[in-house]
N, C-alpha and C positions, 0 to 999 in steps of 0.2 A: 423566650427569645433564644434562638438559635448560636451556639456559637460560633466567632468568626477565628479562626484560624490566619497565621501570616508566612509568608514566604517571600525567598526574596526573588526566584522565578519559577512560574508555574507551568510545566511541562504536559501537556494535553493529548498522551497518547504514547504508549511503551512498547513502540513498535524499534525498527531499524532506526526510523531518522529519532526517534522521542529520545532512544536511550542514548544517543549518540549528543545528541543536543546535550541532553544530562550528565552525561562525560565530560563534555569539554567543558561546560558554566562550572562545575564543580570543581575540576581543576586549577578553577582560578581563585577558587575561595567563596562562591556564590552557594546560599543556603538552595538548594533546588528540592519540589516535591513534583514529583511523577504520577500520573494517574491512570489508570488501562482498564478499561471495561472489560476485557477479556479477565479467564483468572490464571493467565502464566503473560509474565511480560517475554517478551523479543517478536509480537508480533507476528507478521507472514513469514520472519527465517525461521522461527520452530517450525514451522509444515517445508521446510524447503531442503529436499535430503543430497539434492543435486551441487556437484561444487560448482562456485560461482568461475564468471568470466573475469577483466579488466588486470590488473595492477596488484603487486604484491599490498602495496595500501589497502587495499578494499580487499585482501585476504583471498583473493584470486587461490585456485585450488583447494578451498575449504570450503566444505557442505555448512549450506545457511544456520542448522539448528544449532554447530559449533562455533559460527562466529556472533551469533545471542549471546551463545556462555561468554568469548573474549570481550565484547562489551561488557555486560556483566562483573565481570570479572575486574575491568578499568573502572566501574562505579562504584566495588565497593574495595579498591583502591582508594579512594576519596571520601571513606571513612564515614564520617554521618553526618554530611553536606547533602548526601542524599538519602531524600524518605522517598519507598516507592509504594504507590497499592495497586494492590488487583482487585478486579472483581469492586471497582470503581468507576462512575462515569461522572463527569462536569455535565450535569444538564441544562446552565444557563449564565449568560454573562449579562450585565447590569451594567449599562454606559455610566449610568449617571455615577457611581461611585467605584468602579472598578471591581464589583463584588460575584467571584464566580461559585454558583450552586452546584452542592457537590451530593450525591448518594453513593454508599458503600453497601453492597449488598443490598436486602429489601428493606433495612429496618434504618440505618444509620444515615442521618443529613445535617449539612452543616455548611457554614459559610466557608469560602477561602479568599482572603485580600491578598495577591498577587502582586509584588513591584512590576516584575514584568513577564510577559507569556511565550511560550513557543508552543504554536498549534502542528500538533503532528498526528494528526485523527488520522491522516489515512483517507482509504478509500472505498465504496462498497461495491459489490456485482451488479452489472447490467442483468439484466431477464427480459429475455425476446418474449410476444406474444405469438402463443400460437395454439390451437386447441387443449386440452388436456392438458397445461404446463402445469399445472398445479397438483397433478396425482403424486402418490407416494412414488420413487425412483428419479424423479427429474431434481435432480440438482445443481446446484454453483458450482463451480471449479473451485472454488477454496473450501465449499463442505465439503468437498471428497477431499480436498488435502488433511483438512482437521479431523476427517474417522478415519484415515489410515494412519497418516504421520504423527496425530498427538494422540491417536486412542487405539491405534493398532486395528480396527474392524472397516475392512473391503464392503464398498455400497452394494455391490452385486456379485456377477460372474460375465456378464457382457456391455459393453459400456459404448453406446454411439454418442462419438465428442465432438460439439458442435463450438468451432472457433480452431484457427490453425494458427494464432499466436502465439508468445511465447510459454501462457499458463497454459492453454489446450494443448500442445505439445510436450512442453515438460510433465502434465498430469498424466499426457499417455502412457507414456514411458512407468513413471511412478506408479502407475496403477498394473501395468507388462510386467513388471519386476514384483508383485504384490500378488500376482500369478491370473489376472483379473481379463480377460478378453475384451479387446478392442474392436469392435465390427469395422469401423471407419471413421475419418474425421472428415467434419464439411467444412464448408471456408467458401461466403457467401463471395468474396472477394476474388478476382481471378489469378491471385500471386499467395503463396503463403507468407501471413506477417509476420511470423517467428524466425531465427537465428537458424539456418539453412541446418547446422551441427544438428539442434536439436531435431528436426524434420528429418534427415536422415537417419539418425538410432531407429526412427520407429517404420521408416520405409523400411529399411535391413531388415527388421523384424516381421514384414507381410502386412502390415496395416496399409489399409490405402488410403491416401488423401486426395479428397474429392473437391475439386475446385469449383466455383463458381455453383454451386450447390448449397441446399438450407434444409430445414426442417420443418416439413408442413404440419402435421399434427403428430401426439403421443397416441400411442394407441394402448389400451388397456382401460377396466372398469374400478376395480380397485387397488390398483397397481400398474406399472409400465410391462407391458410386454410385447413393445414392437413398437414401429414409429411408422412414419410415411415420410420419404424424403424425396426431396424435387429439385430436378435437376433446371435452373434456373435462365441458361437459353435455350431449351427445348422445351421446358416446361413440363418434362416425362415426370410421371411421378412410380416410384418403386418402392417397398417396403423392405424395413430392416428388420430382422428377430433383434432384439435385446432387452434387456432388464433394468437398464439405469440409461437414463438420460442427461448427460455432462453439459452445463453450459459455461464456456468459456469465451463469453464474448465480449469482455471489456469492462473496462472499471471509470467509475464516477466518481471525484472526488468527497470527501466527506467534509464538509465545511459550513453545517449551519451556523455553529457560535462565532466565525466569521463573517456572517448578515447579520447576526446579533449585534455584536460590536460596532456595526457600521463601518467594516471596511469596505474601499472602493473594491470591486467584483468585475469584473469580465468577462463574458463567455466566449471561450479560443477553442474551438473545436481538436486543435493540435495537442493541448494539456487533457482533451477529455473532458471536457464541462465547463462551470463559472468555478475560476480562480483569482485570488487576490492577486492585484496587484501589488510590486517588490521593489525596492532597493537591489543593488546589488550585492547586503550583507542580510538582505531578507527579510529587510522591515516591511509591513505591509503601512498603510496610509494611516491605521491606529498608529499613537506614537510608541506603545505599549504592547506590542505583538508583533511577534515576528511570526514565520513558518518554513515548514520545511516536509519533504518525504510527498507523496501522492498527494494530500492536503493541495499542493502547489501547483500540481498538473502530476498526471499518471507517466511513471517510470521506473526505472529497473532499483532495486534495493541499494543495486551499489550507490548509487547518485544519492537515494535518499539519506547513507549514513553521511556520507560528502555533505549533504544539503544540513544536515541536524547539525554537523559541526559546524559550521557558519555561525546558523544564527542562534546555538548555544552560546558561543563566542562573543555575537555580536551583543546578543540581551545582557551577556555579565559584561563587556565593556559599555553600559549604557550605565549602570549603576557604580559605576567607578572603578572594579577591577582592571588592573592592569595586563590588555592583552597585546600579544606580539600582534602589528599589522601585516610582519610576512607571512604568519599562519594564515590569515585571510586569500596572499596571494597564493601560498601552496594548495589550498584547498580551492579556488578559482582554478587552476592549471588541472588539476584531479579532474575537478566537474567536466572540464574542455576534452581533456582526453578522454572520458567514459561518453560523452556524446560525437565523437567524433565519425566520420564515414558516412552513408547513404542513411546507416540504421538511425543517426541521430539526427538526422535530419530534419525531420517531422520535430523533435523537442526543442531546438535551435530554433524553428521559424516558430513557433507557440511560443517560447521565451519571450522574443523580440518583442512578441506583443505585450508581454507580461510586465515587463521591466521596465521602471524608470528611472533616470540620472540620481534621482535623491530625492526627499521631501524636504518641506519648508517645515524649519523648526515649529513648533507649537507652541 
């Protein structure tokens, strides 16, 4: 028989909002254990070399890989409340007795009895269909962030980047400065959805961005070497030289052991897929989970560390630690201003469907 292991809350994911969840519980005296299938925790801010936007809170001016480390840095403040692993995944959660399955590495499994969860899995890449997706050179917009930014090695030397939001933009750039050729970016949509700042750095730079355009097929036999791209109200089709294919078109939340559990689920096209439904402190309909970060609906890093303090917060106030209720308000007012203007618009009306007044005790 396997052993079970205890904790007093189980943190499912050591990204932006995990470790931040893991900060705050910790703070309060709550035993917390961290788990991250990747093998470096901080998540998508280690590949994020650009400094962020919002509020000196959310470290406004500081390049993402550096505020991993100040997280970081606040958990192990808090001594050894927190056990974190890498190079670990939760593969299963068990209604009937609260029992979450765990492997480390290929060899090591074990039970973990959880008082209480904060799921902060995150999120994974969309992949558009289209001939030849599957050749060596086509890749996600976050493989190329993880062979430049955590391993130092450029996917190619010309790169057609297909998505003009926030990651297909910032990737362009990251990859410009990595000394890497950008032939063009397409953007099937007729407005660029990214942060006009960052679409500008790389127009300055010659890169043209192509609107209302897509990507018909990869061309190449055992490797990308050119694509066909189609201009989508003319329907003209023209060819691109390049050697890697970027896809940057949108992320999915990551939320299986959330069906598992049997929380209520909703598919809100505005959060990006099926998200639980919330409390305003981020309980989902389990009495015993809360969530936070992409998990919750797809959004900017900042929100996710805003969103992990919550229901860090809110899981150690369920178990008796004493938390301030104004921190709740201060980081409500946080969340409000980082959604704020036209850009937040879209995550305000996905909320609204998300949230509810409260649940009925259990």
């Amino acid at each position: 028989m396997s052993e079970i292991r205890k904790t007093d809350i189980l943190v499912v994911g050591g990204g932006a909002a995990g470790l931040s969840a893991a900060a705050e519980a910790a703070s309060l005296g709550a035993k917390v254990t961290v788990l991250e299938s990747d093998l470096h925790l901080g998540g998508q801010l280690v590949k994020q070399t650009h400094k962020f936007f919002g509020s000196k809170d959310e470290h406004a001016g500081t390049r993402g890989y550096k505020i991993a480390d100040i997280i970081l840095d606040e958990i192990r403040a808090c001594g050894d409340k927190v056990e974190a692993f890498t190079n670990t995944s939760a593969i299963g959660y068990y209604k009937n007795d609260g029992i979450v399955t765990v492997m480390r590495g290929e060899e090591e499994y074990y039970k973990l009895l959880p008082k209480k969860i904060v799921m902060a899995t995150g999120a994974q890449e969309r992949i558009i269909p289209f001939p030849n997706n599957d050749i060596p050179g086509v890749y996600g917009a976050g493989a190329v962030q993880t062979l430049m930014n955590v391993y130092g090695v450029v996917p190619g030397k010309r790169v057609l980047m297909i998505g003009a939001g926030n990651i297909g933009l910032i990737v362009s750039y990251q990859l410009m400065q990595a000394g890497v050729e950008i032939a063009a970016v397409l953007e099937a949509l007729p407005k660029i959805g990214g942060y006009w700042v960052h679409a500008a750095k790389i127009r300055r730079l010659g890169v043209p961005i192509l609107l209302r355009h897509t990507i018909k097929a990869a061309l190449g036999a055992d490797m990308v070497d050119g694509a066909v791209v189609q201009d989508i109200e003319t329907g003209e089709l023209s060819h691109v030289e390049c050697d890697v294919i970027c896809l940057a078109v949108g992320l999915t939340p990551t939320n299986e052991m959330l069906w598992q559990a049997g929380c209520e689920m909703r598919y809100i096209p505005q959060l990006c897929g099926h998200v639980p439904l919330r409390d305003p402190k981020l309980r989902t309909s389990h009495p015993d989970i809360w969530i936070a970060g992409d998990a919750a609906g797809i959004e900017e890093a900042s929100s996710a560390m805003v969103e992990g303090r919550i229901a860090g917060l809110a899981a150690a106030q369920s178990l008796g630690f004493k938390a301030d209720e104004g921190k709740f308000d201060e980081y409500h007012e946080r969340l409000a201003a980082l959604r704020r203007g036209e850009a937040g618009e879209k995550i305000r009306s996905g909320l609204a469907l998300a949230q509810v007044d409260d649940w009925r005790d259990e």
